[in-house]
N, CA, C and O atoms as CSV, one atom per row, in Angstrom:
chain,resi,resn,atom,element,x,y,z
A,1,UNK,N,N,-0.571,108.019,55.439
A,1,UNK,CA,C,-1.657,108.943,55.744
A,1,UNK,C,C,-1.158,110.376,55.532
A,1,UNK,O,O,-0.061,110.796,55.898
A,2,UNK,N,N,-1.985,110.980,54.977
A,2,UNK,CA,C,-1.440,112.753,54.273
A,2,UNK,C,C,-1.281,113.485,55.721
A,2,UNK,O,O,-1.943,113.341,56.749
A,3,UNK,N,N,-0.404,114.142,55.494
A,3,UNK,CA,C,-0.502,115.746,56.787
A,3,UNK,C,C,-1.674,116.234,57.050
A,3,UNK,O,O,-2.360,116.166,58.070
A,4,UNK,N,N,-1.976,117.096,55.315
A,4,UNK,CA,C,-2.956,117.749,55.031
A,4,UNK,C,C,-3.511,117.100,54.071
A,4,UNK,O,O,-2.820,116.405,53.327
A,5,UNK,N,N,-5.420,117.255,53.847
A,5,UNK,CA,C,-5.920,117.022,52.890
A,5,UNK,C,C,-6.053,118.074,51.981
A,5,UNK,O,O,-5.594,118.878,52.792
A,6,UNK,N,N,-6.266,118.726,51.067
A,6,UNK,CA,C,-6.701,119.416,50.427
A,6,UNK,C,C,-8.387,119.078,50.693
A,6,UNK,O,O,-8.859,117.975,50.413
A,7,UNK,N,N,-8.891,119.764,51.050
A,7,UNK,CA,C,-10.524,120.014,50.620
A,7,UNK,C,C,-11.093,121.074,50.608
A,7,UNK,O,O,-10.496,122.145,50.503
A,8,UNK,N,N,-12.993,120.895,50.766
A,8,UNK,CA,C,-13.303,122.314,50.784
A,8,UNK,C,C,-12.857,123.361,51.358
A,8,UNK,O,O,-12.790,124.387,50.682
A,9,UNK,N,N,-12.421,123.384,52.790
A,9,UNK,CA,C,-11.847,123.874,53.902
A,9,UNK,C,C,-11.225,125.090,53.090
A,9,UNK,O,O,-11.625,126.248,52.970
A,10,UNK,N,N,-9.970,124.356,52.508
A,10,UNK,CA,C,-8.771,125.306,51.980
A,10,UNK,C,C,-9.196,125.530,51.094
A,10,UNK,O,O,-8.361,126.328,50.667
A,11,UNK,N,N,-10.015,125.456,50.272
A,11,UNK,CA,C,-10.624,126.100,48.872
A,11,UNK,C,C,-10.692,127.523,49.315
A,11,UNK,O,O,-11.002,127.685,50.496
A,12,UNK,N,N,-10.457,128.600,48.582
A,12,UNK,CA,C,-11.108,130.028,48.236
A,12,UNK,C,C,-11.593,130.296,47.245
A,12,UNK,O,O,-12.019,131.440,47.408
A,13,UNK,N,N,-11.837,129.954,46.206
A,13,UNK,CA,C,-12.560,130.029,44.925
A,13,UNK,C,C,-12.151,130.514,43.950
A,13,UNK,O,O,-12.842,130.671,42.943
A,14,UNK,N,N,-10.751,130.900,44.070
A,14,UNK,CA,C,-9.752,131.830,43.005
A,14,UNK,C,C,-8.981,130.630,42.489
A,14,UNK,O,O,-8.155,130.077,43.216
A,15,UNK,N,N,-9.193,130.271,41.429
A,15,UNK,CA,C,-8.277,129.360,40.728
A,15,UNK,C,C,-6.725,129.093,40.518
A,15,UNK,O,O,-6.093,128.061,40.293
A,16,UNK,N,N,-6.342,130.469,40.684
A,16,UNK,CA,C,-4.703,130.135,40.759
A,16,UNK,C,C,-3.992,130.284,42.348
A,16,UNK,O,O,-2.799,130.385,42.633
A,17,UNK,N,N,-4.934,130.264,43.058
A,17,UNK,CA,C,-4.620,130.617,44.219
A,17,UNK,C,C,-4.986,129.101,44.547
A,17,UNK,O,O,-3.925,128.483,44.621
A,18,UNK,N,N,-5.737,128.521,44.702
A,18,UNK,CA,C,-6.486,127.298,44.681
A,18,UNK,C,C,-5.859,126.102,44.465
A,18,UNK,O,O,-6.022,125.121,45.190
A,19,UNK,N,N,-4.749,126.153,42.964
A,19,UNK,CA,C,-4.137,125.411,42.059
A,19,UNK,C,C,-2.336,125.460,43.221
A,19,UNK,O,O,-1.616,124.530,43.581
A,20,UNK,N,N,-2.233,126.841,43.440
A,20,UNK,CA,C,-0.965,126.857,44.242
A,20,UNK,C,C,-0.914,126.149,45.380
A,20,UNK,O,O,0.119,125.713,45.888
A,21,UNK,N,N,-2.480,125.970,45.974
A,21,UNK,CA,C,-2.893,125.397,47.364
A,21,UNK,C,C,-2.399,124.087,47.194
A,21,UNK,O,O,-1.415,123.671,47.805
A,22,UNK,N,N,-3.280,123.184,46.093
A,22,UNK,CA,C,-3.463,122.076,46.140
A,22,UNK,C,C,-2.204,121.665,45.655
A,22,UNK,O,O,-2.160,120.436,45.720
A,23,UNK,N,N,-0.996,122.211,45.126
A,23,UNK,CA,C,0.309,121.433,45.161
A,23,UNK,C,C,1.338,121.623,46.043
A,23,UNK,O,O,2.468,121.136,46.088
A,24,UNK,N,N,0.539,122.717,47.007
A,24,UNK,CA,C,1.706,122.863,48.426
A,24,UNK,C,C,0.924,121.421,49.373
A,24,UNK,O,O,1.607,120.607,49.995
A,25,UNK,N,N,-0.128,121.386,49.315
A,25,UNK,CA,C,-0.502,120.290,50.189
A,25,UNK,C,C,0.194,118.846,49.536
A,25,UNK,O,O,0.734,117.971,50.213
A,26,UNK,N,N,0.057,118.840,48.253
A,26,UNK,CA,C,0.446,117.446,47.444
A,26,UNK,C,C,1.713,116.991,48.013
A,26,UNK,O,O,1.996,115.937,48.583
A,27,UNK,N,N,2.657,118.385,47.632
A,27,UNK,CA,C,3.997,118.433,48.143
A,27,UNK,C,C,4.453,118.392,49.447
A,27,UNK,O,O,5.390,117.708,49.858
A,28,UNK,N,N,4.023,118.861,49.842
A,28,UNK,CA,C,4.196,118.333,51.828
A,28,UNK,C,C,3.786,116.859,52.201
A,28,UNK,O,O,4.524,116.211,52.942
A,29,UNK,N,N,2.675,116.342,51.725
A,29,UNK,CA,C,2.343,114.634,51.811
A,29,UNK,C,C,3.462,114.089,51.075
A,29,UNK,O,O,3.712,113.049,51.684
A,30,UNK,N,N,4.220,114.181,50.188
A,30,UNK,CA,C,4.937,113.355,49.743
A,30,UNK,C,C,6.316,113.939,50.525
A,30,UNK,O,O,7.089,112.984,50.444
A,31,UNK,N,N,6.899,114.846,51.123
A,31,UNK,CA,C,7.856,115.041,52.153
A,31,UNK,C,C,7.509,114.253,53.103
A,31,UNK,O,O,8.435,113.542,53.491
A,32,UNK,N,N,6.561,114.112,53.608
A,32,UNK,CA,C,5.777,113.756,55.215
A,32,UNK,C,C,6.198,112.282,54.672
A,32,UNK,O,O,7.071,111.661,55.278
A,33,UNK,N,N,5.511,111.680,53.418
A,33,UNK,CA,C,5.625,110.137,53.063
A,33,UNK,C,C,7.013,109.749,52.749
A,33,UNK,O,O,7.157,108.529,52.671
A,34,UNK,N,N,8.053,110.442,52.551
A,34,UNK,CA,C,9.407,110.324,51.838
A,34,UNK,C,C,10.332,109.363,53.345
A,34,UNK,O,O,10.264,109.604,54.550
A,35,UNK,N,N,11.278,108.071,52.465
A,35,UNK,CA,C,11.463,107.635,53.398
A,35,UNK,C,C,13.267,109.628,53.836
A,35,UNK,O,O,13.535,110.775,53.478
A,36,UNK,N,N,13.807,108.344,54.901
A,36,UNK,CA,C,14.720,109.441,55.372
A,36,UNK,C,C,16.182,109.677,54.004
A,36,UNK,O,O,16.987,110.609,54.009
A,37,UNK,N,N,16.143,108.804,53.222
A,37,UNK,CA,C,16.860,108.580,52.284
A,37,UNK,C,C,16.651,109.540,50.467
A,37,UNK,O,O,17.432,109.798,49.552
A,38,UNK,N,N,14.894,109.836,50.770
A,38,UNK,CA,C,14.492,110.756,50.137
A,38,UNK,C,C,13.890,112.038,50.516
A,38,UNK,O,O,13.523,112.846,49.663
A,39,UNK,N,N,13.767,112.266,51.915
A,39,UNK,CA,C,13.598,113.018,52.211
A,39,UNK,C,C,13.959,114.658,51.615
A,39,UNK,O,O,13.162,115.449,51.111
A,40,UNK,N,N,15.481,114.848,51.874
A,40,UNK,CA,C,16.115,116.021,51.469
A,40,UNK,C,C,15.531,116.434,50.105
A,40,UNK,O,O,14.974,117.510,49.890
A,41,UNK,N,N,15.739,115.376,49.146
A,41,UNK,CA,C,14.891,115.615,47.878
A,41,UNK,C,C,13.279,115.976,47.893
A,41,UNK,O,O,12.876,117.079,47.525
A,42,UNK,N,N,12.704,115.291,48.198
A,42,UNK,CA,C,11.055,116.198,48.704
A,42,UNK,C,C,11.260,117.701,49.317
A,42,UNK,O,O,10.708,118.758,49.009
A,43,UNK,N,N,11.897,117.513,49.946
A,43,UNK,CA,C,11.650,118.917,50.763
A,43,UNK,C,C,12.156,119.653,49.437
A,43,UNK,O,O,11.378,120.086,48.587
A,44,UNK,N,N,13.561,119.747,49.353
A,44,UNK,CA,C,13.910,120.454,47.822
A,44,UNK,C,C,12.470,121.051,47.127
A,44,UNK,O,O,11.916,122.146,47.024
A,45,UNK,N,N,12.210,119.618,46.710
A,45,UNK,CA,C,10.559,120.072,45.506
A,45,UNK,C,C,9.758,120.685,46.561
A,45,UNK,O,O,9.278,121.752,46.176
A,46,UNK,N,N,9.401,120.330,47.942
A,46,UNK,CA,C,8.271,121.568,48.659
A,46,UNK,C,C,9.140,122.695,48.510
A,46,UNK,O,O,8.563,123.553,47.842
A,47,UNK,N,N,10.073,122.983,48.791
A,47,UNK,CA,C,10.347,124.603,48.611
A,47,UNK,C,C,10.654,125.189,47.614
A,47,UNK,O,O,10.944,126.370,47.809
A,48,UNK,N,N,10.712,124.829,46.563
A,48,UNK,CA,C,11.107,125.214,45.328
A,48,UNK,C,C,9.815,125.791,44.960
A,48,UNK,O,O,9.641,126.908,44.472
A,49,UNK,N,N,8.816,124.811,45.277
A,49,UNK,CA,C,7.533,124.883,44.777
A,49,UNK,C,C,6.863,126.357,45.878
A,49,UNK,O,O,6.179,127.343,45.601
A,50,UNK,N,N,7.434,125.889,47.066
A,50,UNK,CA,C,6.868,127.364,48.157
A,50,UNK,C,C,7.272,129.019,47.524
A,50,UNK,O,O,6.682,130.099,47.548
A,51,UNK,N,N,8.729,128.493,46.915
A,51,UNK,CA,C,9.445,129.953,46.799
A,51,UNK,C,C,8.227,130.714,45.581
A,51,UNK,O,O,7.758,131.850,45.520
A,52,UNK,N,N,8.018,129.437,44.693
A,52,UNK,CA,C,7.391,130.313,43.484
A,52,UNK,C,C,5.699,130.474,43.820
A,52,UNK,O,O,5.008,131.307,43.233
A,53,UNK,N,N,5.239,129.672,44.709
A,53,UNK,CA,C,3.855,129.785,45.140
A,53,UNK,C,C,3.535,131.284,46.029
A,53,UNK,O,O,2.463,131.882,45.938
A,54,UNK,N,N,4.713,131.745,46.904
A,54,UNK,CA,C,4.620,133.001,47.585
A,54,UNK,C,C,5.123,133.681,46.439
A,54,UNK,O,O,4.314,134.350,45.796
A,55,UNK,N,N,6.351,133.633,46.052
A,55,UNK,CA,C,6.464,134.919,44.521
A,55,UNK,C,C,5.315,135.504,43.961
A,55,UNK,O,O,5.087,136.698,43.769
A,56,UNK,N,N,4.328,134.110,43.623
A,56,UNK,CA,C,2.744,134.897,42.366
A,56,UNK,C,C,1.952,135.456,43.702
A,56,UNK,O,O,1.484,136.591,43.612
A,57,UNK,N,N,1.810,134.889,44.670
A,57,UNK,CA,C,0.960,135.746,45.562
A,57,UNK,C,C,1.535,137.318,46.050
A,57,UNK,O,O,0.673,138.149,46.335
A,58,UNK,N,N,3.070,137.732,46.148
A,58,UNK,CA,C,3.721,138.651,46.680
A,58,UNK,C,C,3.648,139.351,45.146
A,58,UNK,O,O,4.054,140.513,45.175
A,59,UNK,N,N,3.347,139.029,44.215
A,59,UNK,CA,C,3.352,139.817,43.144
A,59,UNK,C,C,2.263,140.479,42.773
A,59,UNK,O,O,2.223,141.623,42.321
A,60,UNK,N,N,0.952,139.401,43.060
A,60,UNK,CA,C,-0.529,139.412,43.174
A,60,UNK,C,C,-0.396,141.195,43.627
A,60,UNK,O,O,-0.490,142.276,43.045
A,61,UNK,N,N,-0.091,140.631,45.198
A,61,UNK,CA,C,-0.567,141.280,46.426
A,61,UNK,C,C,-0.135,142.986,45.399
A,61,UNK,O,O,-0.987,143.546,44.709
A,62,UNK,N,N,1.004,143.396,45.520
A,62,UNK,CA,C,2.050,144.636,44.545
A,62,UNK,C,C,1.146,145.099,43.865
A,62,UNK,O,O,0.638,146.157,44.237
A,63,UNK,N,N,0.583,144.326,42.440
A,63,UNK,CA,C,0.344,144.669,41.279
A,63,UNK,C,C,-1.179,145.616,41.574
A,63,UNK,O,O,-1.473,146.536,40.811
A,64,UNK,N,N,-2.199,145.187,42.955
A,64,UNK,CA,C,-3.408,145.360,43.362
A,64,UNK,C,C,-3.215,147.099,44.407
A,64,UNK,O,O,-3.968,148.073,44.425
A,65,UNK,N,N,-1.351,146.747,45.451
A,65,UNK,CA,C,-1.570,147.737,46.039
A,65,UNK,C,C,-2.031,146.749,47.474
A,65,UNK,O,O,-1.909,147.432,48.491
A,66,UNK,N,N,-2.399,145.679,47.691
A,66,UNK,CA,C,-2.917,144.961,48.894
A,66,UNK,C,C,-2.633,145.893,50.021
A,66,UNK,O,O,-1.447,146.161,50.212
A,67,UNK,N,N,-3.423,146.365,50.704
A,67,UNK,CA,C,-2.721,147.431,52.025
A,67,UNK,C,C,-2.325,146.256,52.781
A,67,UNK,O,O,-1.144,146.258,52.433
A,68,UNK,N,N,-2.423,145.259,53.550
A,68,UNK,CA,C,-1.503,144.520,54.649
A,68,UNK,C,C,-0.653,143.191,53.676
A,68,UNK,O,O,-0.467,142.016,53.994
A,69,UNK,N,N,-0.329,143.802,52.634
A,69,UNK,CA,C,0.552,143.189,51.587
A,69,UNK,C,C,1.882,143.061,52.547
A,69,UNK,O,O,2.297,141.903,52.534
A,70,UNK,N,N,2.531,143.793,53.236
A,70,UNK,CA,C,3.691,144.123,53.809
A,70,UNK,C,C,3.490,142.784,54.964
A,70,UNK,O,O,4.302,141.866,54.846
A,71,UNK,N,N,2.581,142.684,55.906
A,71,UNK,CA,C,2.302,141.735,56.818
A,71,UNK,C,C,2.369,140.123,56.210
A,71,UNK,O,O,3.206,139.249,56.433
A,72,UNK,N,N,0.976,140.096,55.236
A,72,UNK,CA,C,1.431,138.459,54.444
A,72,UNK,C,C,2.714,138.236,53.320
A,72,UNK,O,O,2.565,137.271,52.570
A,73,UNK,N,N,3.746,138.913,53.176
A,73,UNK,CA,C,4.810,138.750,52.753
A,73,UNK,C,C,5.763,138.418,53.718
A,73,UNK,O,O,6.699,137.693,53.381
A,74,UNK,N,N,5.656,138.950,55.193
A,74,UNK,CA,C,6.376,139.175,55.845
A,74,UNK,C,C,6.041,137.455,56.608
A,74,UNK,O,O,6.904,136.885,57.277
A,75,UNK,N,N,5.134,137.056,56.431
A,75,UNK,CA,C,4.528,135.189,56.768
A,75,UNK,C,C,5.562,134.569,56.070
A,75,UNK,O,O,6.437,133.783,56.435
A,76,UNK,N,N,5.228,135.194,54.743
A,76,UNK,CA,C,6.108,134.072,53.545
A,76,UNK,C,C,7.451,133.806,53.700
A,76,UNK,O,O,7.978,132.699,53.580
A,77,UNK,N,N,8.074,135.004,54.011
A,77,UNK,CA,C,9.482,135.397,54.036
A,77,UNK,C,C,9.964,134.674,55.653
A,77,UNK,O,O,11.137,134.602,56.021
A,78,UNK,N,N,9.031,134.292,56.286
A,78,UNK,CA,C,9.434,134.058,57.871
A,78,UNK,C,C,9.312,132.439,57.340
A,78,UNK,O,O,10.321,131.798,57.635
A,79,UNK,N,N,8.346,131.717,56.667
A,79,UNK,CA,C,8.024,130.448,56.754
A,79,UNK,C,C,9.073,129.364,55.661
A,79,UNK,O,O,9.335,128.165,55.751
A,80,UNK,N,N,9.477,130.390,54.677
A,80,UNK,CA,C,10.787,130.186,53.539
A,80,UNK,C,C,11.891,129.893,54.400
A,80,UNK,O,O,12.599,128.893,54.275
A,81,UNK,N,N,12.068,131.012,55.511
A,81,UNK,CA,C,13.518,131.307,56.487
A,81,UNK,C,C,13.595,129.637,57.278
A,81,UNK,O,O,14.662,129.098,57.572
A,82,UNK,N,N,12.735,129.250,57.427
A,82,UNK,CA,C,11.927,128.395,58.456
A,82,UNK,C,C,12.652,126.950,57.679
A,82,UNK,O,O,13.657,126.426,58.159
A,83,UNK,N,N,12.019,126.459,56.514
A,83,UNK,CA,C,11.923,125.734,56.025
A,83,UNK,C,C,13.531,125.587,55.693
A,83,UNK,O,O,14.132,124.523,55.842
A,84,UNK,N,N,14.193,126.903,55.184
A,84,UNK,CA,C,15.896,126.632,54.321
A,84,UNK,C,C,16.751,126.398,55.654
A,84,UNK,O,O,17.925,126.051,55.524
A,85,UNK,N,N,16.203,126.575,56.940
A,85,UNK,CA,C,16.919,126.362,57.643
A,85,UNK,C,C,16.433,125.040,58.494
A,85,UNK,O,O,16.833,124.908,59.650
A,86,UNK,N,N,16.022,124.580,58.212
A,86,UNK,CA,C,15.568,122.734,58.586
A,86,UNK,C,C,15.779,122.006,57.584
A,86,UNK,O,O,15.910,120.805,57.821
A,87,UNK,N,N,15.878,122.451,56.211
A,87,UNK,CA,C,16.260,122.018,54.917
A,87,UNK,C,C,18.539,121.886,55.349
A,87,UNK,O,O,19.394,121.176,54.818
A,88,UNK,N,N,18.634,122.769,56.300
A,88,UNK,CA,C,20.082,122.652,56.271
A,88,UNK,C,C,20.316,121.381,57.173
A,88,UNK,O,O,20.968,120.365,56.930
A,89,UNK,N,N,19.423,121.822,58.546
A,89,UNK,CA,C,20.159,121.066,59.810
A,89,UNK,C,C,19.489,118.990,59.346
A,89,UNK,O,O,20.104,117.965,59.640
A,90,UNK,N,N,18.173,119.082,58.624
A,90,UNK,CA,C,18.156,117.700,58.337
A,90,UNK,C,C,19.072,117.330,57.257
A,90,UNK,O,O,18.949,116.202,56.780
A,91,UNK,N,N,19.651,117.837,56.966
A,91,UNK,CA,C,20.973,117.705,55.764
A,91,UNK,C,C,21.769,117.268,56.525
A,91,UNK,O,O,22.538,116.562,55.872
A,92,UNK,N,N,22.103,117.279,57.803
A,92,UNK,CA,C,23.343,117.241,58.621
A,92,UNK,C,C,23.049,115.951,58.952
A,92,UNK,O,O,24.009,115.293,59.353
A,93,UNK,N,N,21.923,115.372,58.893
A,93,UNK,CA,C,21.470,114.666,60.184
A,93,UNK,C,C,20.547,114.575,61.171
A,93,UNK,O,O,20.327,113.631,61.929
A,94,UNK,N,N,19.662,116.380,61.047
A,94,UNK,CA,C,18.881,116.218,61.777
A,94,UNK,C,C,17.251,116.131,61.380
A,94,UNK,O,O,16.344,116.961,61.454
A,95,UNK,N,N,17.310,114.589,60.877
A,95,UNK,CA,C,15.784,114.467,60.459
A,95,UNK,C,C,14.514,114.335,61.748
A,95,UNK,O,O,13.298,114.255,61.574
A,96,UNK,N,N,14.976,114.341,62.538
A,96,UNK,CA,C,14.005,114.705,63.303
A,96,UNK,C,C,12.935,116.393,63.598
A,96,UNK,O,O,11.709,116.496,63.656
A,97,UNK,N,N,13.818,117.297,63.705
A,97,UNK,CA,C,13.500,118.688,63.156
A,97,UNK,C,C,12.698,118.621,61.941
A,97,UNK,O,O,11.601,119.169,61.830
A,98,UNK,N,N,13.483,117.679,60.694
A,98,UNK,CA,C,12.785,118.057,59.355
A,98,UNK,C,C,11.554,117.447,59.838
A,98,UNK,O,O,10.690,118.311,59.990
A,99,UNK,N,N,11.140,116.227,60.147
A,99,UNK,CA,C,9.890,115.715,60.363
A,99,UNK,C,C,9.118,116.573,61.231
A,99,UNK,O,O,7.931,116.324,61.020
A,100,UNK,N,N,9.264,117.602,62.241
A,100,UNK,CA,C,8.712,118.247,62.695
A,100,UNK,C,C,7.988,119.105,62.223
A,100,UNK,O,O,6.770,119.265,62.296
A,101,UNK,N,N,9.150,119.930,61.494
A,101,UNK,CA,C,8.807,121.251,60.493
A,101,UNK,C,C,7.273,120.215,59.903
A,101,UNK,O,O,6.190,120.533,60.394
A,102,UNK,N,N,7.301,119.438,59.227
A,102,UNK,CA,C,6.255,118.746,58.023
A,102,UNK,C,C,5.040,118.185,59.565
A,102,UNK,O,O,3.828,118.223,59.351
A,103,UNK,N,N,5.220,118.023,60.056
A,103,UNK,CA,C,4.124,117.814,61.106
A,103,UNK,C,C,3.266,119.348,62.066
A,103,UNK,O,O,2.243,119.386,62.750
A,104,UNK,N,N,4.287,120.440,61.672
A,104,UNK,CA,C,3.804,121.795,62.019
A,104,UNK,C,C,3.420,122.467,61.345
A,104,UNK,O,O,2.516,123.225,61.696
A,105,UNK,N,N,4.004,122.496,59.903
A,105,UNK,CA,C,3.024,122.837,59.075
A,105,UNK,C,C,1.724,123.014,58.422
A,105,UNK,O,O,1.334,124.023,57.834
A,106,UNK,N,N,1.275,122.213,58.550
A,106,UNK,CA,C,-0.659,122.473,57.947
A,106,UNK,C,C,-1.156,122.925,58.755
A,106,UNK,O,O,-2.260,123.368,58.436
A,107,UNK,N,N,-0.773,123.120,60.181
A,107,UNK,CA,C,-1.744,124.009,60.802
A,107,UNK,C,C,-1.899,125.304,60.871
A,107,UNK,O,O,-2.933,125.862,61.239
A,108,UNK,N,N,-0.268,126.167,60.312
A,108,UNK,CA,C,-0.257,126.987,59.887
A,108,UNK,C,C,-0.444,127.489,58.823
A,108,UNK,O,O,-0.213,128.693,58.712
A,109,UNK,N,N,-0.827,126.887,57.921
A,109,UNK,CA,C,-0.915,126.952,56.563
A,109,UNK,C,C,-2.357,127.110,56.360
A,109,UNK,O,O,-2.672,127.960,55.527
A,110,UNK,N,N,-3.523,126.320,57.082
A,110,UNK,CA,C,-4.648,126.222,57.580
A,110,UNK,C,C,-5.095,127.363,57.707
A,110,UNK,O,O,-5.826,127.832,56.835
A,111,UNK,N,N,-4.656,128.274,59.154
A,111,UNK,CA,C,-4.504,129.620,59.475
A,111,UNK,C,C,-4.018,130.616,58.656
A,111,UNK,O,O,-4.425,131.775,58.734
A,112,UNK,N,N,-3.077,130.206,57.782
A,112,UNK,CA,C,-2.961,130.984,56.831
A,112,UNK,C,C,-3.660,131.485,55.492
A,112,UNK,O,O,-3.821,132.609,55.016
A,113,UNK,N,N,-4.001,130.239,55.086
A,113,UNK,CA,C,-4.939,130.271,53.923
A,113,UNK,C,C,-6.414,130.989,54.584
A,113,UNK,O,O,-7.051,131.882,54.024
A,114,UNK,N,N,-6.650,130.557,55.482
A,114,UNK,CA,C,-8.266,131.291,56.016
A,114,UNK,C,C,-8.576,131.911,56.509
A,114,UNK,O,O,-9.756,132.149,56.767
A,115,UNK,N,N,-6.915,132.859,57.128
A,115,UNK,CA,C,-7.375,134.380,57.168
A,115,UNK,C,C,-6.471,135.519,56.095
A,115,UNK,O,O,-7.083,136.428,55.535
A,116,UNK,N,N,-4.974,135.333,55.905
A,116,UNK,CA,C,-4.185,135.887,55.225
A,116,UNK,C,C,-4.437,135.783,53.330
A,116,UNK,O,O,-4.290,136.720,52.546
A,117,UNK,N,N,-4.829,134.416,53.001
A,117,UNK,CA,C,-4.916,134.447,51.844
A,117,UNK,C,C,-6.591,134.629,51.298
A,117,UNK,O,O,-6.840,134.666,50.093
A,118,UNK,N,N,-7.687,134.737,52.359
A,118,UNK,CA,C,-8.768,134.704,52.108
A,118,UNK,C,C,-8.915,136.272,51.457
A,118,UNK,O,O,-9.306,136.722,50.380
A,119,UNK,N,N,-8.326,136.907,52.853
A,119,UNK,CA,C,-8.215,138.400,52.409
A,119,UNK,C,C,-8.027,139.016,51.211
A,119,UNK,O,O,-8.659,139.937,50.693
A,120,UNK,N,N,-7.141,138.435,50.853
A,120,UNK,CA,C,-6.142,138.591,49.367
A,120,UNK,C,C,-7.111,138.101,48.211
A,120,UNK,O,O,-7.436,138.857,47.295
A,121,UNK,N,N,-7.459,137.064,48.287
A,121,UNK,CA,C,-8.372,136.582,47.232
A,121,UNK,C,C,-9.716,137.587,47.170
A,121,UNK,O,O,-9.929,138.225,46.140
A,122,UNK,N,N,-10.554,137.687,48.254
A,122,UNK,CA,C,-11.284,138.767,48.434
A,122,UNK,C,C,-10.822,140.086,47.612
A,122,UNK,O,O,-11.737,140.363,46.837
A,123,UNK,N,N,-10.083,140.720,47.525
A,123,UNK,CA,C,-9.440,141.709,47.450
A,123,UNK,C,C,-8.788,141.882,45.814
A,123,UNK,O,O,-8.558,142.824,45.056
A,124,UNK,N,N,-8.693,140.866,45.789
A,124,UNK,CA,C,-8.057,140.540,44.285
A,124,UNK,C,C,-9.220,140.344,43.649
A,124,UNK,O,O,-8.978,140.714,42.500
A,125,UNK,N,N,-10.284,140.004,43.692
A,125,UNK,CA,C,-11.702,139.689,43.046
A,125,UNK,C,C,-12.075,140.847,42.712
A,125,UNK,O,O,-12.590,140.685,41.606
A,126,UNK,N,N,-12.147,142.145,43.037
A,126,UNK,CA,C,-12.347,143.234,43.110
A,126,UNK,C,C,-11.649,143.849,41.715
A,126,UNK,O,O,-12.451,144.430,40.984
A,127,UNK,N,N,-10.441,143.804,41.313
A,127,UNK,CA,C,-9.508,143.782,40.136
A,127,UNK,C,C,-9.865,143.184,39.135
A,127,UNK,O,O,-9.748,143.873,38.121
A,128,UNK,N,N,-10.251,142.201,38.976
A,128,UNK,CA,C,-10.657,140.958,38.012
A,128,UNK,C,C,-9.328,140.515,37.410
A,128,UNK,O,O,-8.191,140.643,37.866
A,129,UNK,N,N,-9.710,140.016,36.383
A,129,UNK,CA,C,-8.196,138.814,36.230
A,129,UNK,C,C,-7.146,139.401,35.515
A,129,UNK,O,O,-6.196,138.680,35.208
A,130,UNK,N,N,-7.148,141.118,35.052
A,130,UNK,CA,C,-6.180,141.840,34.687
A,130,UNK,C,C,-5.259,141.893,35.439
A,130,UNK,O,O,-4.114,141.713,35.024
A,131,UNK,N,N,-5.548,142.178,36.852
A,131,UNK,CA,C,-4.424,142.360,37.541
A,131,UNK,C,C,-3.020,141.240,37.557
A,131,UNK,O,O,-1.900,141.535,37.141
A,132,UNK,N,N,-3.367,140.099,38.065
A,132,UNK,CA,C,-3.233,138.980,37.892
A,132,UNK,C,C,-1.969,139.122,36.302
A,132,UNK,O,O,-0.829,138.664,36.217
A,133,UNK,N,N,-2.572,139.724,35.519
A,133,UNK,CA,C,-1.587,139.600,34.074
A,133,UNK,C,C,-0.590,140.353,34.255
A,133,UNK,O,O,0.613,140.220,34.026
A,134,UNK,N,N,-1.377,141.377,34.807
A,134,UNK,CA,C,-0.043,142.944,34.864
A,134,UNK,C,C,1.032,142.599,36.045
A,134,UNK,O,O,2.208,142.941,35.930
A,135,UNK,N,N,0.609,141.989,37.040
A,135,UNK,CA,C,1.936,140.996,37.577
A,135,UNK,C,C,2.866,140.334,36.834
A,135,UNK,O,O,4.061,140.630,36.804
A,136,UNK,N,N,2.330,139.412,36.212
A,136,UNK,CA,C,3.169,138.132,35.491
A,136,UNK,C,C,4.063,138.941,34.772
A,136,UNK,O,O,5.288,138.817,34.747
A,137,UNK,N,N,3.271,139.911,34.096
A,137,UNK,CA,C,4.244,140.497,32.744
A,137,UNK,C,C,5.258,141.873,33.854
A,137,UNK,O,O,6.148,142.532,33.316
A,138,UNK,N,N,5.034,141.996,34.784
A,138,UNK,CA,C,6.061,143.000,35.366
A,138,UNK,C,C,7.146,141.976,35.962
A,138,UNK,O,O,8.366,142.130,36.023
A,139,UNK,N,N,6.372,140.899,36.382
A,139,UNK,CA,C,7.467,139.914,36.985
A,139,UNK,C,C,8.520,139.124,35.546
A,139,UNK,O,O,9.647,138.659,35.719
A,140,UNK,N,N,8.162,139.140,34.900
A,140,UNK,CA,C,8.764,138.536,33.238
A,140,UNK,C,C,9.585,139.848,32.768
A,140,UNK,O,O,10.798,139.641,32.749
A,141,UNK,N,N,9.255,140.952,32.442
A,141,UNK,CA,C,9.779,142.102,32.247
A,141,UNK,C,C,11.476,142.511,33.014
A,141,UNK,O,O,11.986,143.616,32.830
């Protein structure tokens, strides 16, 4: 049974924001489903996948000027800290923590997406899909 579903709920209507959603949820169900033997490896792919899913949004946010850009970076950067350090201690042994972290998650993520990233998408709509480019290519640059 998934953590999180992806559905309308977490939809915002911005496609790459949307697309980042629906493979942080994918990726957390298959951590959550991973036995304890694959575990470490799932989590790996959820955060690998987190680091670059907050990167395009923290780049988003820059390229627009986001005024509480400083606040939802400061989520990302707390929930990354979060994760590399339950990514260590279930390394040791302590899969109980890791299963936690993956059972505490979607509810923050929930809360996150539907007030922190709603904002952003809102806000980014306003720009149209230039902005969005002039990121990528400052972040490639």
């Amino acid at each position: 049974m998934p953590v999180i579903e992806w559905s309308e709920a977490l939809q915002l209507g911005d496609a790459a924001t949307d697309a980042n959603h629906a493979e942080f949820c994918a990726l957390l169900n298959a951590v959550a489903d991973a036995s304890d033997a694959q575990f470490i490896a799932a989590l790996d792919a959820f955060i690998a996948h987190t680091e670059m899913h907050f990167a395009d949004e923290n780049a988003w946010m820059d390229a627009v000027e986001f005024p509480p850009r400083h606040c939802h970076r400061g989520e990302h950067d707390n929930v990354l800290a979060l994760c590399r350090e339950v990514r260590k201690r279930a390394a040791a042994g302590d899969m109980e923590l890791g299963r936690r972290l993956v059972a505490e998650l979607p509810a923050w993520f929930a809360q996150h997406v539907d007030v922190m990233d709603r904002m952003m998408t809102t806000y980014l709509a306003q720009f149209g899909p230039g902005a969005r480019k002039n990121a990528a290519a400052e972040a490639s640059a």
